[in-house]
Biotite code that builds the C-alpha atoms (Angstrom):
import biotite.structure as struc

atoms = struc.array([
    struc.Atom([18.451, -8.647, 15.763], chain_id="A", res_id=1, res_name="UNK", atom_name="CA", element="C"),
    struc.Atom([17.930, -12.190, 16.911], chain_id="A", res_id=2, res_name="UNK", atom_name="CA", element="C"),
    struc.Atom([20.655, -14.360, 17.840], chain_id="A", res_id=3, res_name="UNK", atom_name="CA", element="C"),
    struc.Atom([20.891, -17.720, 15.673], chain_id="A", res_id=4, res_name="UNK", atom_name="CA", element="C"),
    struc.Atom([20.755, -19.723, 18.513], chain_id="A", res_id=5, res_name="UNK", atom_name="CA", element="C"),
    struc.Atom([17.539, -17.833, 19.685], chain_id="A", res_id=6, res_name="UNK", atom_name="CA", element="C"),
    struc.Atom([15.993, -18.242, 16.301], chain_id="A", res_id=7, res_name="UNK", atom_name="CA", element="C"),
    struc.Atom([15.833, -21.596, 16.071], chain_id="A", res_id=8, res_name="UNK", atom_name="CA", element="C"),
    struc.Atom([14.576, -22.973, 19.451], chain_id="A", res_id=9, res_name="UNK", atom_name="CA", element="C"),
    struc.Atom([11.128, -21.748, 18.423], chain_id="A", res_id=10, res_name="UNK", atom_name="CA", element="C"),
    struc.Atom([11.005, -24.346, 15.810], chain_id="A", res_id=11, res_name="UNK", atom_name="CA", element="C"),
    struc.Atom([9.196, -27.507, 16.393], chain_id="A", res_id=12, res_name="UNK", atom_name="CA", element="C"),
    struc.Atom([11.921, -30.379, 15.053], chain_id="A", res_id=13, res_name="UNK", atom_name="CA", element="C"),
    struc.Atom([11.105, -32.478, 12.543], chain_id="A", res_id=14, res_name="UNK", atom_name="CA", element="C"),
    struc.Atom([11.637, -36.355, 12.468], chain_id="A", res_id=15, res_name="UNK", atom_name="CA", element="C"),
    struc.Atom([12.132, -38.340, 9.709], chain_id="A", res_id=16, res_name="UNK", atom_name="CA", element="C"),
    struc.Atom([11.283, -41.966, 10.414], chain_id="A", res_id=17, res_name="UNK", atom_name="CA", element="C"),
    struc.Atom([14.391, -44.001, 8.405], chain_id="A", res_id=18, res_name="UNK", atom_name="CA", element="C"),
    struc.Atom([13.642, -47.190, 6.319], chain_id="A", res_id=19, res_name="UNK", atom_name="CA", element="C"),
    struc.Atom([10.047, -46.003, 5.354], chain_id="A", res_id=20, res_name="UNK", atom_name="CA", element="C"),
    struc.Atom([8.639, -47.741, 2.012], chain_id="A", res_id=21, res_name="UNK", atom_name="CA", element="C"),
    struc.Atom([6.459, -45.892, 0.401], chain_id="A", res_id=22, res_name="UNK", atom_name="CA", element="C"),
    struc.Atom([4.675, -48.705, -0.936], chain_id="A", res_id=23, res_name="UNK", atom_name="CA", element="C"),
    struc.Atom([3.542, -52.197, 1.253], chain_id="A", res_id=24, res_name="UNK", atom_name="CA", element="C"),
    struc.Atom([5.859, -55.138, 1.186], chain_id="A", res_id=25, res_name="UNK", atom_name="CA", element="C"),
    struc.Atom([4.715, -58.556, 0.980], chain_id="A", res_id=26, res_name="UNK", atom_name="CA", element="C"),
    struc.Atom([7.895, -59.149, 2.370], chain_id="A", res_id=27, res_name="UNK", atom_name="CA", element="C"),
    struc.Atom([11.064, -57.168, 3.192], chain_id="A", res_id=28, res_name="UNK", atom_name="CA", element="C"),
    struc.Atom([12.137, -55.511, -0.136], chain_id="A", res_id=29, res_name="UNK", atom_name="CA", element="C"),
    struc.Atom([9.500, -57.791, -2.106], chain_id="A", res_id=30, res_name="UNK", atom_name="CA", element="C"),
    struc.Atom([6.340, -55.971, -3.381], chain_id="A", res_id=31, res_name="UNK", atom_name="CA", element="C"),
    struc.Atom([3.487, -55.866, -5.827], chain_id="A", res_id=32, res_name="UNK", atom_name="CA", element="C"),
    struc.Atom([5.478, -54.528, -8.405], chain_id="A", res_id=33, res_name="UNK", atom_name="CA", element="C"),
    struc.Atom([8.228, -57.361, -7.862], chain_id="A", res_id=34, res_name="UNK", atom_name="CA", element="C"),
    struc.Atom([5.471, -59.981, -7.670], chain_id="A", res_id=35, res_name="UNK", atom_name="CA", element="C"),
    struc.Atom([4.315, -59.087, -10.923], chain_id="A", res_id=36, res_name="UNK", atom_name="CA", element="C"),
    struc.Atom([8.262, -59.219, -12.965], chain_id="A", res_id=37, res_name="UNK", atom_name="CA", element="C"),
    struc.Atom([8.454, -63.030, -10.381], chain_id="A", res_id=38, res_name="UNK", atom_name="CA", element="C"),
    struc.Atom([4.733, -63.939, -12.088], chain_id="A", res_id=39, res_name="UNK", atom_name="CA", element="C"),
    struc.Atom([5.708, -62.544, -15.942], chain_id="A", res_id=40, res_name="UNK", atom_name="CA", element="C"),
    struc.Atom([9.098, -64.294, -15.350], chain_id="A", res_id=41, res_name="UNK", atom_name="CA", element="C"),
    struc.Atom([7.502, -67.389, -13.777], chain_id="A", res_id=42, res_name="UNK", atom_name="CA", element="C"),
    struc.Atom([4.937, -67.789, -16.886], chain_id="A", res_id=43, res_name="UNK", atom_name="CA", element="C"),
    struc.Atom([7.745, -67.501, -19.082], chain_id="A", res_id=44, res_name="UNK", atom_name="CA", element="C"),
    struc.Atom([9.755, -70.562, -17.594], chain_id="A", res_id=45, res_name="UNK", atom_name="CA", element="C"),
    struc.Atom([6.438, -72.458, -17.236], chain_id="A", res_id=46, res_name="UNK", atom_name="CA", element="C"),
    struc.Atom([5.836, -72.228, -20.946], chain_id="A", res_id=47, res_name="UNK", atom_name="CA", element="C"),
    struc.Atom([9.675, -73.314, -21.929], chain_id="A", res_id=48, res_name="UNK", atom_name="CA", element="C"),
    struc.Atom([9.082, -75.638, -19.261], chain_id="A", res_id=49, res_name="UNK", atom_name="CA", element="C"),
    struc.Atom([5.984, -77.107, -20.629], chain_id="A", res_id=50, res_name="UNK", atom_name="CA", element="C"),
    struc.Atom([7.646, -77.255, -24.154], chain_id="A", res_id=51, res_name="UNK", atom_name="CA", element="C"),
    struc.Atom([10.666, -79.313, -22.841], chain_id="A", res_id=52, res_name="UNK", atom_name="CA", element="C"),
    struc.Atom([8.287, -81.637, -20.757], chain_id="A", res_id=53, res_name="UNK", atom_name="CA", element="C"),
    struc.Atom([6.362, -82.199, -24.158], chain_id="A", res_id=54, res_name="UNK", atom_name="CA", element="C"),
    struc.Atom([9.410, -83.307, -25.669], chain_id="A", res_id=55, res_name="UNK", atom_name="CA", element="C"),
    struc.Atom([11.679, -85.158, -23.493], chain_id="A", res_id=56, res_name="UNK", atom_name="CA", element="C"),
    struc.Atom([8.256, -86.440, -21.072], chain_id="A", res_id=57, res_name="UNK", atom_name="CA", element="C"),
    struc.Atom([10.519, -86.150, -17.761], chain_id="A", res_id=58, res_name="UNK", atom_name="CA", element="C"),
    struc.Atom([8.426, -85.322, -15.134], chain_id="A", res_id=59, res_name="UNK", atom_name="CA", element="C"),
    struc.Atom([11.188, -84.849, -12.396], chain_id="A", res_id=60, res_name="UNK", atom_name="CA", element="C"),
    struc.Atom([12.993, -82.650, -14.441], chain_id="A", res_id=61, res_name="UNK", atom_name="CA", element="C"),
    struc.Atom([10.422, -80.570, -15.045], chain_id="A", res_id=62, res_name="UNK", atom_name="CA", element="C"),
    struc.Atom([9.367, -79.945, -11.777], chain_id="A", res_id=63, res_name="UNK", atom_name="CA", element="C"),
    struc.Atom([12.799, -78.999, -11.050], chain_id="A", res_id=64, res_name="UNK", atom_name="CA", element="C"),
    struc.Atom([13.115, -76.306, -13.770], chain_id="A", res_id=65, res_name="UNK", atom_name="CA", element="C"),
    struc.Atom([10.015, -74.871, -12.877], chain_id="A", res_id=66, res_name="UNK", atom_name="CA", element="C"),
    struc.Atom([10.583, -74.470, -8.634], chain_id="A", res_id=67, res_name="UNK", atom_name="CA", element="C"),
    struc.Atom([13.908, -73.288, -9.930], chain_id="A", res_id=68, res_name="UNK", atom_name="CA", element="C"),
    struc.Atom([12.377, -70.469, -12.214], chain_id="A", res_id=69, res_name="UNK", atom_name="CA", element="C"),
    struc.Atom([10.051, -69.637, -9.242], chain_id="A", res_id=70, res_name="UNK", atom_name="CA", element="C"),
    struc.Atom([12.984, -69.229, -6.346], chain_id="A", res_id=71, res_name="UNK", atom_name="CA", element="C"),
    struc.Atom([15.070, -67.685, -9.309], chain_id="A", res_id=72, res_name="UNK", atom_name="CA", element="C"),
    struc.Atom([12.642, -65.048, -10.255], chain_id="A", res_id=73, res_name="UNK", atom_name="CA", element="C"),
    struc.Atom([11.837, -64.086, -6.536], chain_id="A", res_id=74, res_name="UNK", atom_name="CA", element="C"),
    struc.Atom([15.628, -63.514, -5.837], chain_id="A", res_id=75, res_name="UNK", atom_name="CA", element="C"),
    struc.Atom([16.146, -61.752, -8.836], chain_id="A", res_id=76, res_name="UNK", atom_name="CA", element="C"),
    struc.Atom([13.788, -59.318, -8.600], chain_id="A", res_id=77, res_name="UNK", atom_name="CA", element="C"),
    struc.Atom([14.110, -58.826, -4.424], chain_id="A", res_id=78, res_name="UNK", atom_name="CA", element="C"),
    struc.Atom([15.637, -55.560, -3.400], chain_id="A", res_id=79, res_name="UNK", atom_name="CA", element="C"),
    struc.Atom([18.607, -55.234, -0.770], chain_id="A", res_id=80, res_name="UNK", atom_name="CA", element="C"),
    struc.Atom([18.928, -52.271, 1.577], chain_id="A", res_id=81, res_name="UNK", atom_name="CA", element="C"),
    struc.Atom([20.080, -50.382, -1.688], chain_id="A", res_id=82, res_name="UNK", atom_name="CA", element="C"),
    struc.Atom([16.964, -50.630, -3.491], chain_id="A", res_id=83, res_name="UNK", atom_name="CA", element="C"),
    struc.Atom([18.655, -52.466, -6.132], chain_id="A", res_id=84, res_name="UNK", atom_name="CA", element="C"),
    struc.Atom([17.625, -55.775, -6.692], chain_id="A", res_id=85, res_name="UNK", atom_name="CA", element="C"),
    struc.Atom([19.984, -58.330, -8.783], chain_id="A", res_id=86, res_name="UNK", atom_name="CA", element="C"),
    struc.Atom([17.515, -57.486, -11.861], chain_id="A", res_id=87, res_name="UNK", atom_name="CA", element="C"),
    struc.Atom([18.474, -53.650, -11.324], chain_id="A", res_id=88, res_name="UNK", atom_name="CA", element="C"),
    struc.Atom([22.220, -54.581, -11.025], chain_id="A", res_id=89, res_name="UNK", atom_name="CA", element="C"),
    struc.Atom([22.247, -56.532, -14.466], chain_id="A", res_id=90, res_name="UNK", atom_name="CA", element="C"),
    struc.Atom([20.638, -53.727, -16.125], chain_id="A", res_id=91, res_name="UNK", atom_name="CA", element="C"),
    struc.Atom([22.783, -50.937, -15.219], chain_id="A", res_id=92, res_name="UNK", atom_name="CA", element="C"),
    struc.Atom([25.657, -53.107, -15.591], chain_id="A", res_id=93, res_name="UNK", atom_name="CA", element="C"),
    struc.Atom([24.504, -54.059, -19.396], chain_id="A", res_id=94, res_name="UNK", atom_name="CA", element="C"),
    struc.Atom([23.847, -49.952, -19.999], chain_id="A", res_id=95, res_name="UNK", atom_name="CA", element="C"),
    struc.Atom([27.040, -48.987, -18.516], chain_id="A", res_id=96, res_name="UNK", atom_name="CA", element="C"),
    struc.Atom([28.553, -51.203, -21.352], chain_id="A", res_id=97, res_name="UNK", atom_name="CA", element="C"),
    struc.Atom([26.615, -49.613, -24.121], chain_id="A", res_id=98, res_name="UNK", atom_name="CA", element="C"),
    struc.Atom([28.103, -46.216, -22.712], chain_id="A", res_id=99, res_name="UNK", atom_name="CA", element="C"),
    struc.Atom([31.308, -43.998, -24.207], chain_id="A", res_id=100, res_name="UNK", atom_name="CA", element="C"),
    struc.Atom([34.077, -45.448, -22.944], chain_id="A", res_id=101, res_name="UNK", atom_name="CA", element="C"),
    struc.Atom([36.969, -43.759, -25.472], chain_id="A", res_id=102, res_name="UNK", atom_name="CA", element="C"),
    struc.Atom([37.045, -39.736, -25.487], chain_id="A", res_id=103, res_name="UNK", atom_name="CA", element="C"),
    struc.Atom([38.966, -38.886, -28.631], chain_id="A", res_id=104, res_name="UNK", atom_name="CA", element="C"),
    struc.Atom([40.873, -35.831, -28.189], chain_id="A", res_id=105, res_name="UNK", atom_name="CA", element="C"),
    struc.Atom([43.523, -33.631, -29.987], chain_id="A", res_id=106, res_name="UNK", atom_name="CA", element="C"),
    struc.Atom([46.468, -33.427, -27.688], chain_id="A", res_id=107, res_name="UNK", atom_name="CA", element="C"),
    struc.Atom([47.969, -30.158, -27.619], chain_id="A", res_id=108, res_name="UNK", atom_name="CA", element="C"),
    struc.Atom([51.019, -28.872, -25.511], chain_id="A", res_id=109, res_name="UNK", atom_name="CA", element="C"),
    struc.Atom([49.556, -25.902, -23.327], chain_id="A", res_id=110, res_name="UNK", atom_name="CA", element="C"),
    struc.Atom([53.182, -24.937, -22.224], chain_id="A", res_id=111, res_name="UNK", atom_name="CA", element="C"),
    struc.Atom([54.222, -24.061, -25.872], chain_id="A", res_id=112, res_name="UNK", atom_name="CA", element="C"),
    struc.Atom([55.095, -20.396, -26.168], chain_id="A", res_id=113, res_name="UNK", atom_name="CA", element="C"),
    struc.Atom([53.281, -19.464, -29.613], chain_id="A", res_id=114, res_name="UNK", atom_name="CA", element="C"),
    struc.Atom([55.305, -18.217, -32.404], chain_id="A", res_id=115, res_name="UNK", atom_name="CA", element="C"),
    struc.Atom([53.574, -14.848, -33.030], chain_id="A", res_id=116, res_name="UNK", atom_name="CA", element="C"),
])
């Protein structure tokens, strides 16, 4: 029989690189697929934007709401060292909500001696 200590020196070790994405970033925890919810998002707000520049004919304003949608979307929808990006946060804080949060129950005194 081998001894443990034996049996393992053979090996060749292993290293796992840490803080490897497996997609590319544009920028640090900003990528295609959060580029695409910041351009949905962003063409959203533009066409709100557009309607309230139709009505009320303020330019200023409107430029304003629209950079603001832009920077908004892209920190929304950047991810932290978690992987959870404000976006992510919201939602599982809005489905936590919608869980069970009362277990009824039919309290019964386990110490009782029964009557038998």
């Amino acid at each position: 029989m081998i001894p443990i200590s034996d049996q393992f020196q053979d090996k060749e070790t292993l290293y796992i690189p840490s803080g490897l994405k497996p997609n590319p970033e544009i920028f640090d925890g900003f990528g295609k697929e959060e580029l695409f919810k910041s351009a949905i998002t962003t063409i959203i707000a533009g066409a709100i934007d557009l309607m309230f520049f139709l009505l009320t004919k303020n330019v200023a304003v409107s430029i304003v709401i629209i950079l603001s949608a832009i920077a908004g979307s892209v920190m929304a929808f950047t991810k932290d060292k978690t992987n959870l990006s404000v976006a992510d946060q919201i939602w599982n804080m809005i489905r936590y909500s919608k869980m069970q949060k009362q277990y009824p129950y039919k309290y019964l005194d386990e110490w009782e001696v029964s009557k038998k």
